[in-house]
N, C-alpha and C positions, 0 to 999 in steps of 0.2 A: 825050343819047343813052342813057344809063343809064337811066331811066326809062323810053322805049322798049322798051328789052331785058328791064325786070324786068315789065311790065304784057302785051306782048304773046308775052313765052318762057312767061309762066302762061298766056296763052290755048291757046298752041300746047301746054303741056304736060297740060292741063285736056283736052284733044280726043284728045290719045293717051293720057288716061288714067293720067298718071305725073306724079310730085312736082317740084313746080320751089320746092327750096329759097332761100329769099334770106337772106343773111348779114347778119345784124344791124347792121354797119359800113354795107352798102349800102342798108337799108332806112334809117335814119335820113342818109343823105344823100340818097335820094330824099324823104327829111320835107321835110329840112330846104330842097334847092333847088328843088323842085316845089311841094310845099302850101303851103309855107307863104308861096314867095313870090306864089303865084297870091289865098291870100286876103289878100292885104296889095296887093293892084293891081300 
């Protein structure tokens, strides 16, 4: 669900024009359970 929130709160945020910061704690857990398990199958 977090990845969700962090890819399409930037779209929503990109359309009104304002900054949709992501906290570095939450960016590398979206690395690490999104990317990385999608290119590993």
């Amino acid at each position: 669900m977090l990845n969700e929130l962090q890819i399409h709160g930037r779209d929503i945020a990109r359309t009104v024009r304002t900054r949709w910061p992501v906290p570095a704690r939450e960016a590398a857990l979206f690395f690490d359970l999104f990317l990385l398990k999608r290119s590993h199958g």
